[in-house]
C-alpha positions as CSV (number, residue, x, y, z in Angstrom):
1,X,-37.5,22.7,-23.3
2,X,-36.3,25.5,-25.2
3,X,-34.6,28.7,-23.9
4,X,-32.3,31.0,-25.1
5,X,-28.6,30.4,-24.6
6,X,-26.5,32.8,-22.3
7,X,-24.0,32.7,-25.4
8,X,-25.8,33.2,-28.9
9,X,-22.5,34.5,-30.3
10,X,-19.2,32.8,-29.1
11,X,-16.6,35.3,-31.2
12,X,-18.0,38.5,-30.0
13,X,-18.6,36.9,-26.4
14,X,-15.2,36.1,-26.7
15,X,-13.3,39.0,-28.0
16,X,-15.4,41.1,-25.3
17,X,-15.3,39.4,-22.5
18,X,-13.7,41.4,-19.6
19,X,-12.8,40.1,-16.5
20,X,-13.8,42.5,-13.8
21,X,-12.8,41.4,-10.8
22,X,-13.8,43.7,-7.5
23,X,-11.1,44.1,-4.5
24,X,-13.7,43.0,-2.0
25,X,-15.7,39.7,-2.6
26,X,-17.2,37.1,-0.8
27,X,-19.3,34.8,-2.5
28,X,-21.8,33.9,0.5
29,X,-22.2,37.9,1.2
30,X,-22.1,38.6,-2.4
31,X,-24.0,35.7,-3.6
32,X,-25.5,33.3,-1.4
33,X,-27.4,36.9,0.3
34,X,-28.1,38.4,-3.0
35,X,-30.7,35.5,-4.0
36,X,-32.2,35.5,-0.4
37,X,-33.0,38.1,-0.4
38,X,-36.3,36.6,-2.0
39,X,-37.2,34.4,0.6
40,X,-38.9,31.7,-1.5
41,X,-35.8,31.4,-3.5
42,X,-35.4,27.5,-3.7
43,X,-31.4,26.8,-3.3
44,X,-31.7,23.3,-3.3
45,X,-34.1,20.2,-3.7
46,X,-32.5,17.1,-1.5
47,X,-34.0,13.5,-2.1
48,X,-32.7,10.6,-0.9
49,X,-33.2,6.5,-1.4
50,X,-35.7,6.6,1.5
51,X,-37.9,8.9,-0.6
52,X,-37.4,11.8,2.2
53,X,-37.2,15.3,0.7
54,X,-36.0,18.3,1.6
55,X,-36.2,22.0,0.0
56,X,-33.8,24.4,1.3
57,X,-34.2,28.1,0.0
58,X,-31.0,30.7,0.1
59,X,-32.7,32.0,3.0
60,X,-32.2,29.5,4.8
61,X,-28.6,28.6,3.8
62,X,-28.0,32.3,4.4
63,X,-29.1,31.9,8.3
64,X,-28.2,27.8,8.7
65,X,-24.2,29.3,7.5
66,X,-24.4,32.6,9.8
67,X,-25.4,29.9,12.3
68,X,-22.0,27.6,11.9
69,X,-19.6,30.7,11.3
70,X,-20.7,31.6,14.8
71,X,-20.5,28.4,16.1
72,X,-17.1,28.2,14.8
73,X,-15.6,31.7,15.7
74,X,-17.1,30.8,19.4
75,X,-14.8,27.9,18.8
76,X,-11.8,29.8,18.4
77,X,-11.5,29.3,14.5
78,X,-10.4,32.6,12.7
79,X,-10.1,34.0,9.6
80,X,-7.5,32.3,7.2
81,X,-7.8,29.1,9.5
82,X,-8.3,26.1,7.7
83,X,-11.4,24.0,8.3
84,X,-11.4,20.1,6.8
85,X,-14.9,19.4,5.5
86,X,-15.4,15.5,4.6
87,X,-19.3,14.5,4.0
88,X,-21.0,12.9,0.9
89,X,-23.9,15.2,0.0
90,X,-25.3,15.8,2.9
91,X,-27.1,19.6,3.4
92,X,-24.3,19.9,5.8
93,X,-21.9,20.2,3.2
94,X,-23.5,23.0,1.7
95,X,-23.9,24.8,4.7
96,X,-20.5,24.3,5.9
97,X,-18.7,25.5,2.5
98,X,-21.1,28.8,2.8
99,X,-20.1,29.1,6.5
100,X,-16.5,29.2,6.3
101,X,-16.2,31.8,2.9
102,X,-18.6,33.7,5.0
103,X,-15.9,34.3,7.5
104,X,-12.8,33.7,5.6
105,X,-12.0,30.4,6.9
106,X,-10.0,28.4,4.6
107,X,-12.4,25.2,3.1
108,X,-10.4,21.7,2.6
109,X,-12.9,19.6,1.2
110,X,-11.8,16.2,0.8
111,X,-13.8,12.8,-0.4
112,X,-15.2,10.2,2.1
113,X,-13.2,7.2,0.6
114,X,-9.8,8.9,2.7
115,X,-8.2,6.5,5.2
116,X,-6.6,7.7,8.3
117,X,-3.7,7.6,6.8
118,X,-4.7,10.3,4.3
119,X,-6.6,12.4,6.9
120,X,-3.6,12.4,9.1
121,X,-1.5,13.7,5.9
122,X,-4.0,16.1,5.3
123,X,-4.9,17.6,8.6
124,X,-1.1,18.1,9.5
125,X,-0.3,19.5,6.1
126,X,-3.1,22.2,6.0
127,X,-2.6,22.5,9.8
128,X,-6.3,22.1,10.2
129,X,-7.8,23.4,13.2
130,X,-10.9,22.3,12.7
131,X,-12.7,19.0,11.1
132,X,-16.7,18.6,9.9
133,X,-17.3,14.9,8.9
134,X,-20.1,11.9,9.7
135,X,-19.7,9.2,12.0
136,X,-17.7,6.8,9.6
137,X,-14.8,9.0,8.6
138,X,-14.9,10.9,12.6
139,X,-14.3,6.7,13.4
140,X,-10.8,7.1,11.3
141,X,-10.2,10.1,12.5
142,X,-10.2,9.4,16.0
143,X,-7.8,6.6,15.0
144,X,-5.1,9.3,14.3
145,X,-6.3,12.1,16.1
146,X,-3.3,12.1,19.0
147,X,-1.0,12.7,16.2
148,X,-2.9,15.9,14.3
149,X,-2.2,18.5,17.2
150,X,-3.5,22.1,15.2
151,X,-7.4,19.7,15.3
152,X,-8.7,21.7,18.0
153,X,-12.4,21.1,17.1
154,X,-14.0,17.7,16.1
155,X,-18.1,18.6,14.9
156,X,-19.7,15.1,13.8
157,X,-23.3,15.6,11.9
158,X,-26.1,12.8,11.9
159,X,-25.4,11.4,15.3
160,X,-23.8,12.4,18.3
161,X,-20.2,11.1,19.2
162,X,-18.2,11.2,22.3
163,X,-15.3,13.7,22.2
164,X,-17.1,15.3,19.4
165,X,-19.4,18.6,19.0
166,X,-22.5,17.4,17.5
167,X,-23.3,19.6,14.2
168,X,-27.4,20.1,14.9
169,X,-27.6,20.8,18.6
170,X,-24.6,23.5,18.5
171,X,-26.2,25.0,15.5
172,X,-29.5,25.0,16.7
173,X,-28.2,27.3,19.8
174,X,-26.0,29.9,17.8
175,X,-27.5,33.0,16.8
176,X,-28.0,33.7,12.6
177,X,-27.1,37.2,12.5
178,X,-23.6,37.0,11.2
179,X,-21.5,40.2,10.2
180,X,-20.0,38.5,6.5
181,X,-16.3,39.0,6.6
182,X,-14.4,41.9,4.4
183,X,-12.4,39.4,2.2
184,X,-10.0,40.3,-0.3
185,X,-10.5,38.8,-4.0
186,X,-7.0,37.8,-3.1
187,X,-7.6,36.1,0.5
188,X,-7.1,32.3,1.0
189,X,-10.4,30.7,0.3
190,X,-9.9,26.9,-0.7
191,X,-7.5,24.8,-1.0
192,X,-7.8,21.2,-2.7
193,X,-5.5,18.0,-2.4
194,X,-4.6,17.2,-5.8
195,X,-2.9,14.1,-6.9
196,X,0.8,13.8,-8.6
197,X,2.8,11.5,-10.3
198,X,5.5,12.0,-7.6
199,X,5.4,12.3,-3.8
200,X,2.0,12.8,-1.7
201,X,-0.9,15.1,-3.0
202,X,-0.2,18.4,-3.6
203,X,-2.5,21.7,-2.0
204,X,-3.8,23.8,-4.9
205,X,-4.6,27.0,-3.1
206,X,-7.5,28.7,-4.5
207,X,-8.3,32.6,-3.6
208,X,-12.0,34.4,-3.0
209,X,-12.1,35.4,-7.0
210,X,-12.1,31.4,-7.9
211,X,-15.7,31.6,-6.7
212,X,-16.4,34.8,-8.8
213,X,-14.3,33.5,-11.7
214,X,-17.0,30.4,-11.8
215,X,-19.5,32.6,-13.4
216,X,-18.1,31.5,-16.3
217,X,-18.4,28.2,-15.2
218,X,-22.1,28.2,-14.5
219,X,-23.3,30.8,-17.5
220,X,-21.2,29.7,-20.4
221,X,-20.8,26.2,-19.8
222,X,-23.5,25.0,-17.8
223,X,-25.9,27.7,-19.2
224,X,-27.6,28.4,-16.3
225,X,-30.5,30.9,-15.4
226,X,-32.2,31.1,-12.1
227,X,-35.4,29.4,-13.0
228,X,-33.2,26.1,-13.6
229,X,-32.8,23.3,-11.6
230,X,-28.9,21.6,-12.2
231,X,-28.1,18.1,-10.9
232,X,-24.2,17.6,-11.3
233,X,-23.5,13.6,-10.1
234,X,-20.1,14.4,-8.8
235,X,-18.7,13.0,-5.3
236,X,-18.5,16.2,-2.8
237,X,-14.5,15.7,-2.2
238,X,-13.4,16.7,-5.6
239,X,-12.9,20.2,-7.2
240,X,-16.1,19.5,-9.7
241,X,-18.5,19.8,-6.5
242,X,-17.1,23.4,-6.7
243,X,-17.5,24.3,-10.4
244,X,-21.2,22.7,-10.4
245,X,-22.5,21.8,-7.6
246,X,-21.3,25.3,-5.8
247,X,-20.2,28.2,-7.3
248,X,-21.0,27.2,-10.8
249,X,-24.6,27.0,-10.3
250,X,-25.2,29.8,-7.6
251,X,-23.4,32.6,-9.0
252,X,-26.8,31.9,-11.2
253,X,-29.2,31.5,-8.9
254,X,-30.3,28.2,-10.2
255,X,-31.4,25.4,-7.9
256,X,-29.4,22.1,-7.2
257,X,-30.9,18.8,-7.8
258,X,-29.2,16.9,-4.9
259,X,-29.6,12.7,-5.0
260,X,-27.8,11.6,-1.3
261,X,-27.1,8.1,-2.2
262,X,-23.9,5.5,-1.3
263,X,-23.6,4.1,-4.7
264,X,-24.5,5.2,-8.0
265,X,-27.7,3.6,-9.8
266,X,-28.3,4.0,-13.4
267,X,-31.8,2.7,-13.5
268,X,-32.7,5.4,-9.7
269,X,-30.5,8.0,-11.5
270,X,-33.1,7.7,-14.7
271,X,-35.9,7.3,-12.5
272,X,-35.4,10.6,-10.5
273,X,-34.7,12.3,-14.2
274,X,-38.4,11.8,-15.3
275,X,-39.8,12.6,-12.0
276,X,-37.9,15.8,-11.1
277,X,-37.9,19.3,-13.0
278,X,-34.2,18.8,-13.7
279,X,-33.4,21.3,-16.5
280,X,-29.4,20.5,-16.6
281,X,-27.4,17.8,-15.8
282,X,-23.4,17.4,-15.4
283,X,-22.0,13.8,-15.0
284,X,-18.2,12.4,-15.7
285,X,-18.3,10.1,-18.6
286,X,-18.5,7.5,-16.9
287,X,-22.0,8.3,-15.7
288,X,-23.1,8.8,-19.0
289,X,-21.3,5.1,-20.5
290,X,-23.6,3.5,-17.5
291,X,-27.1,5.3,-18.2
292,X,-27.1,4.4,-21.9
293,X,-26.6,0.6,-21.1
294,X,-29.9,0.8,-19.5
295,X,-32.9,0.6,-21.9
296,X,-33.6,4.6,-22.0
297,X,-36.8,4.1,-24.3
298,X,-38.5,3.0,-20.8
299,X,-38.1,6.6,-19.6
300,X,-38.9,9.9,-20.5
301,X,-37.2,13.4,-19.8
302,X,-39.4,16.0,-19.6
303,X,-37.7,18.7,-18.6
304,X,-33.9,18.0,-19.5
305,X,-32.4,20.8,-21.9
306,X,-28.9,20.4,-21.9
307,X,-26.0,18.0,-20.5
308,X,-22.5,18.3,-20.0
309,X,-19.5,15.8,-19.1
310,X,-16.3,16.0,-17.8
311,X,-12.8,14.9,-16.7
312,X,-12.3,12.9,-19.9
313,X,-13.3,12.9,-23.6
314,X,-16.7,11.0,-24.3
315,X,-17.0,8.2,-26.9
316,X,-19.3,9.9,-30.1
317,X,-21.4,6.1,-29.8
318,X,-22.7,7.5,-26.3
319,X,-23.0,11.2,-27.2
320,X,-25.7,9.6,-30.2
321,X,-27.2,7.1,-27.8
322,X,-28.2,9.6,-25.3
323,X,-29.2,12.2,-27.8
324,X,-31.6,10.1,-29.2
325,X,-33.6,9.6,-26.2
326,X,-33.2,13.1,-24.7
327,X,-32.9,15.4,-27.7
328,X,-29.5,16.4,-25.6
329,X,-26.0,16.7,-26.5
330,X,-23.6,16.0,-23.7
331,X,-20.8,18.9,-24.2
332,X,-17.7,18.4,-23.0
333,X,-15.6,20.5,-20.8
334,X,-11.9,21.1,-20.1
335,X,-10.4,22.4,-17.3
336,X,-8.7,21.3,-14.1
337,X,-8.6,21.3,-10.1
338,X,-6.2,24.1,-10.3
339,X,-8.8,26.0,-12.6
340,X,-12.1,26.8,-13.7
341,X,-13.7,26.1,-17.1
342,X,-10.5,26.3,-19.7
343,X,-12.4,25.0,-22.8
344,X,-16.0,24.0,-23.6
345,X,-18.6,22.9,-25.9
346,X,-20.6,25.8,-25.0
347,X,-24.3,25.6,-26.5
348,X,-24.0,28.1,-29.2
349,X,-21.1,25.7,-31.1
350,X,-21.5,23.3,-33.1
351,X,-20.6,20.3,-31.4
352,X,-17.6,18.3,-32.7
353,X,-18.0,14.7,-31.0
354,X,-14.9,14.0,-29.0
355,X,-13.0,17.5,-29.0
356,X,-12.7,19.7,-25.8
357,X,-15.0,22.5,-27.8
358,X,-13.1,26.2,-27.9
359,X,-11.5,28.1,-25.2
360,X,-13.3,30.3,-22.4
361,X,-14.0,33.8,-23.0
362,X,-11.1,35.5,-20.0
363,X,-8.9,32.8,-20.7
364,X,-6.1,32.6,-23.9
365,X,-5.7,28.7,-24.1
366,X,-3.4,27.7,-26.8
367,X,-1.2,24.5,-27.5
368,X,2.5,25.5,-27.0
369,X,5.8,24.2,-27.8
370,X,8.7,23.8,-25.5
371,X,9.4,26.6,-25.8
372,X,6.8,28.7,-25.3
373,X,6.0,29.7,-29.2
374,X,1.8,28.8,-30.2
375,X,1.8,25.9,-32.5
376,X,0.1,25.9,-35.9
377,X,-2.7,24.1,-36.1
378,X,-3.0,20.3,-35.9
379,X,0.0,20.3,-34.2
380,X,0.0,18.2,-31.2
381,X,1.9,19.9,-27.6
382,X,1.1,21.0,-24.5
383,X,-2.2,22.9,-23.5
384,X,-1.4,26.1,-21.5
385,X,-3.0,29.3,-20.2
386,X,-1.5,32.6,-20.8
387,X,-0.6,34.6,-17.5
388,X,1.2,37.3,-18.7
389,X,1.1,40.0,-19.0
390,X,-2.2,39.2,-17.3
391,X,-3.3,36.8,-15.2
392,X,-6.6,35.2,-15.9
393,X,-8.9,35.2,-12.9
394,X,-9.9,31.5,-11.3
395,X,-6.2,29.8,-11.5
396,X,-5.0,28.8,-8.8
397,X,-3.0,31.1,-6.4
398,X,-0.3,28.5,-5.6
399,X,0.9,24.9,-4.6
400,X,0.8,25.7,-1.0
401,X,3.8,25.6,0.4
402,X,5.7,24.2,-2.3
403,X,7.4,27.2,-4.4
404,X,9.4,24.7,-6.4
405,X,6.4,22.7,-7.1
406,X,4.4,25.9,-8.8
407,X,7.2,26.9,-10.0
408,X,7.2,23.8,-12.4
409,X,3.9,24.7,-13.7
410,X,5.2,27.5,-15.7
411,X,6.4,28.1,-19.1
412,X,7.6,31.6,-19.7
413,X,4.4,33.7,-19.7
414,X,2.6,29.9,-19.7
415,X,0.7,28.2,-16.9
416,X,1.3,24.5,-17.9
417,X,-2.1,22.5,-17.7
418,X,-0.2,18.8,-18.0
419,X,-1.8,17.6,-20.7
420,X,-1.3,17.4,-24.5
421,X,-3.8,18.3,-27.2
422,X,-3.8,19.9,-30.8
423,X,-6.2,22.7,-32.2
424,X,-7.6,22.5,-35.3
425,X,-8.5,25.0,-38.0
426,X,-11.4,26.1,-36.3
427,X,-10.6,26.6,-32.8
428,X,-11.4,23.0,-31.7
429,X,-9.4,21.2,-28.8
430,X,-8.9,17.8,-29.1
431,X,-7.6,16.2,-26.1
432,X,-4.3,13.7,-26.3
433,X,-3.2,12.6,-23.2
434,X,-1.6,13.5,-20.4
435,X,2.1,14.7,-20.4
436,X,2.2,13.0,-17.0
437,X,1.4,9.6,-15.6
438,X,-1.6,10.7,-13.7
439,X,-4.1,8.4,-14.1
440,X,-7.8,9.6,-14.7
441,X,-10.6,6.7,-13.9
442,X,-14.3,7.4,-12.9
443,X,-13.7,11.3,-12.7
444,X,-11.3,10.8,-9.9
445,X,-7.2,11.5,-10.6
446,X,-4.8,8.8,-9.2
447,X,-1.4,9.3,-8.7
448,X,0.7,5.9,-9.6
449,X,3.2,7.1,-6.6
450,X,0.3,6.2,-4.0
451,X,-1.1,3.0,-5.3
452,X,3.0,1.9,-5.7
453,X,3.6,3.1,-2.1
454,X,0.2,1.3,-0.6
455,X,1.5,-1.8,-2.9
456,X,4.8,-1.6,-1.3
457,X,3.6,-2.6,2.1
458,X,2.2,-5.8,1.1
459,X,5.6,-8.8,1.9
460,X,5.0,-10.1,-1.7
461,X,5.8,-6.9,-3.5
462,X,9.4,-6.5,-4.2
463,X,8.9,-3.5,-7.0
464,X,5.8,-1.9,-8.6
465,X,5.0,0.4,-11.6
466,X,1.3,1.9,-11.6
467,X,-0.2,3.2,-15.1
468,X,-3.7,3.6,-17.1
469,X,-5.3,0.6,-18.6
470,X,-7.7,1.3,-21.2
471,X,-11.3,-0.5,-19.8
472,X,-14.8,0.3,-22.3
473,X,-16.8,1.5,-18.6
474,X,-14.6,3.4,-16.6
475,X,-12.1,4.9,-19.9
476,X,-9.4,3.9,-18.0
477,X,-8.7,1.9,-14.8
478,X,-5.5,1.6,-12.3
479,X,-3.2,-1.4,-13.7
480,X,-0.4,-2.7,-11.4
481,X,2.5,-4.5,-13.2
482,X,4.0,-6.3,-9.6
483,X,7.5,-8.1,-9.2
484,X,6.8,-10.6,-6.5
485,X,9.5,-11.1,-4.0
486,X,11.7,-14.2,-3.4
487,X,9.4,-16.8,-2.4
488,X,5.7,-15.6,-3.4
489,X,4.6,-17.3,-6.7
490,X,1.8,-15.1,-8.8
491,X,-1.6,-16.3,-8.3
492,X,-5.6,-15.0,-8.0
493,X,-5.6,-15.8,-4.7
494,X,-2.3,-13.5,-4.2
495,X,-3.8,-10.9,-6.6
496,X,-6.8,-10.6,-5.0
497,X,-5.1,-10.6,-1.6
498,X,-3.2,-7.6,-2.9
499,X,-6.0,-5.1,-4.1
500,X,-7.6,-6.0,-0.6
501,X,-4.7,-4.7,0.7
502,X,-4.4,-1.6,-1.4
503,X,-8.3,-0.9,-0.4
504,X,-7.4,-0.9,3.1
505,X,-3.7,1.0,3.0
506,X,-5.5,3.9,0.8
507,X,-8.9,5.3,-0.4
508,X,-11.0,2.1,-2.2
509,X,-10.9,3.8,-5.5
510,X,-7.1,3.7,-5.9
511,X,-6.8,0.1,-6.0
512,X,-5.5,-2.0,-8.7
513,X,-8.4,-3.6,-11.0
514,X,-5.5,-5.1,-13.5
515,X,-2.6,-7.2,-12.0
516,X,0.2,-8.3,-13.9
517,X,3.2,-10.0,-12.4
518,X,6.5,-9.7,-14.2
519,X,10.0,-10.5,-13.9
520,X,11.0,-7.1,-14.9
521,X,10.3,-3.2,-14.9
522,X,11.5,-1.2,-18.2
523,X,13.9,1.4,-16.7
524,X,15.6,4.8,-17.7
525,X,19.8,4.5,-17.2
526,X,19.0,6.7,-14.0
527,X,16.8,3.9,-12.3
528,X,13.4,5.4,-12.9
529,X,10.6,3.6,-13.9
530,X,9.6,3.9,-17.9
531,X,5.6,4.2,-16.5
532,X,4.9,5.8,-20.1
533,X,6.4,2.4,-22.1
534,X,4.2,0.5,-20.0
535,X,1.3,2.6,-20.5
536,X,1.8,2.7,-24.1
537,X,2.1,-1.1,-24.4
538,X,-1.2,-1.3,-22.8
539,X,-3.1,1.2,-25.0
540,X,-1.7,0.0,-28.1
541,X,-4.0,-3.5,-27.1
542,X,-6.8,-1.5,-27.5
């Protein structure tokens, strides 16, 4: 399927580029209500494993969100209070995320795999008032909800549950004329938990112009137009649900391609590709490393015109594979919870197989010394954004609540990204590693401080040091190196016994996959852990 690009010329798109941000936005006024206002406008096209279907225009997002934002303010819930939204990819979701920007409620999205534990963090840190979920996580919640006092309202979707408001009926009775609040570009609009290496997750506070500063996101990157339909496989909970399953997409008026599954199936995921007009498709790599195992002669992909990956780089063998049978190049993308698209592959470039692509028109990304001075190129340092003497629009306001934490993130007139790359000759970014020891598996970001706190409550660990293990599906995977304490003897039976544990202290997906139990832990002359000899030891087995 052939159509023009929304970027034919990358230098002049860049050198003109002009971020022109108004004082007033809201994306569901602005956005949201600017493509219903054709009232056939299709929003979004929801299957799921039952085969039941279900078209939503922006009309009706428009009224189902003025519904909910009145629900809510009947409920007490203002302006700048924050509402915790935790469903997979239900419509509820959507409608929720354009209820509370309507009204300038702050959104906390988190993923479903949270344990009480981490809902009880969050709630308390945000000071939630107010929590949307299903059945499943509401059961965890309830678990912890005597000690999360600012959770005045409890709304459960699906099913009704006792002590909560159930999402359909309350909606069903609120009126859908809704005046759209006045909200500053500046205002609170979303804040995301983002894991560390050290201490709990951290709240990257995001203002109104994030979802504005997304249009580069959806035009340049994802090069979206409103007759498109866009599936992005991304679990709701993380920040790339915003970029293209949000903002990314609707600040073009394309459609979304939603799949509401509990696990993800290469050979379903292929299936609903040759059935459904799905134009563009966004996946993390590891999406991409399990589709081309599967025998993609078997299928065809009729409508497919361009793919995109992110979160890490993608192996040139499965950028080949997949062209071949799609005619599509999967371009990567940089950027980062705290951000919008940084660098891409956009689709007038010529693809260079495993580099970031070039940098976003409104952003000046360079590779920076310690000091602050640009590096020649093919020089490797750290990747930063330049935010003086002008901030970029779509970084992140702050950490909240943390001024020493944000204030670690800067460089002079650098915002620090956290990871190391080099530019070459042309422009190109090629991704190194991360400066930190955050640990990037499946899409999702790990902090080893969690996993070694969760492994820390089982009686056989004495001491543990968390790092990434290199593994040919995932990229990388969680590996635990685990001194045992006095009296336990290393065994599968222990081992196993301890990623159980971990599953059930913490979200599933932070468990250990590797074990190793050793009699020591490399250490700095301070006590601290030497996380990057261990890592290092375990690429260099590669």
């Amino acid at each position: 399927m052939s159509q023009t690009s929304n970027m034919t010329d990358y230098d002049k798109t860049y050198e003109e580029f002009k971020w022109e941000v108004p004082e007033y936005f809201n994306f569901a006024g602005e956005m949201i209500d600017k493509w219903a206002q054709d009232p056939e406008k299709l929003a979004m096209w929801w299957v799921d494993d039952d085969g039941t279907e279900i078209k939503k225009t922006f009309l009706d997002l428009s009224k189902a969100s003025k519904k909910l934002a009145n629900l809510l303010t009947s409920r007490g819930v203002k302006k700048g209070d924050v509402v915790m939204v935790i469903l997979p990819r239900n419509i509820e979701w959507w409608e929720t995320f354009t209820a509370c920007i309507r009204m300038g409620a702050l959104l906390a999205p988190g993923t479903t795999q949270l344990t009480g534990k981490d809902l009880e963090y969050r709630a308390n840190t945000s000071e939630a008032v107010c929590i949307i979920t299903n059945n499943e996580i509401a059961a965890k919640f309830d678990e912890v909800a005597d000690k999360c006092t600012t959770v005045k309202n409890k709304i459960v979707i699906t099913e009704p549950r006792d002590g909560w408001l159930f999402y359909t009926d309350e909606v069903d009775k609120a009126s859908d004329e809704f005046e759209t609040a006045k909200t500053r570009s500046d205002d609170n609009c979303l804040v995301y938990f983002t894991s560390g290496t050290v201490g709990l997750p951290k709240m990257a506070l995001h203002t109104h112009s994030y979802g504005f500063a997304h249009q580069v996101t959806g035009r340049f990157w994802l090069d979206l137009k409103p007759e498109d339909m866009h599936w992005n496989i991304s679990d709701t909970g993380w920040a790339k649900a915003a970029w293209s399953s949000y903002f990314g997409p609707w600040n073009c008026g394309a459609a979304q391609f939603i799949h509401y599954t509990d696990r993800f199936d290469p050979k379903k995921t292929l299936n609903l590709l040759s059935k459904y007009p799905v134009t563009v498709m966004c996946g993390a790599p590891t999406i991409y490393r399990m589709l081309v195992l599967e025998d993609l002669s078997q299928y065809k992909f009729p409508t497919l015109r361009h793919c995109v990956g992110a979160g890490e780089p993608l192996n040139p063998e499965i950028i080949d594979v997949w062209k071949k049978a799609t005619g599509c190049t999967i371009r990567d993308g940089y950027g980062q919870t705290e951000t919008v698209i940084l660098a891409g592959s956009f689709p007038c470039l010529e693809p260079r197989f495993g580099s970031m692509g070039k940098r976003t028109p409104g952003f000046d990304l360079q590779v920076i010394d310690e000091d602050g001075n640009v590096l020649p190129p093919n020089t490797e340092g750290d990747i930063a954004v330049r935010v003086k003497p002008n901030r970029p629009v779509g970084l992140f306001k702050e950490y909240w609540k943390e001024p020493d934490r944000t204030a670690s993130v800067y460089r002079g007139d650098w915002y620090l990204t956290g990871d190391r790359a080099y530019v070459d000759e042309d422009g190109y970014f090629w991704f190194v590693g991360r400066s930190d020891d955050v640990i990037l598996t499946s899409g999702y970001r790990i902090g080893p401080f969690e996993v070694e706190s969760a492994l820390l409550e089982h009686p056989a660990v004495a001491e543990s040091a968390v790092v990434s293990s290199p593994d040919e599906t995932r990229g990388e995977v969680v590996k635990a190196f685990i001194i045992l304490t006095p009296g336990y003897t290393g065994s599968d039976e222990l081992l196993k016994e301890i990623q159980d544990h971990v599953k059930k202290v913490t979200a599933p997906y932070k468990y250990p996959r590797k074990i190793e139990f050793c009699e020591t832990l490399p250490k700095t002359i301070s006590g601290k852990i030497r996380r990057v000899e261990l890592r290092n030891n375990e690429w260099s087995k590669k």
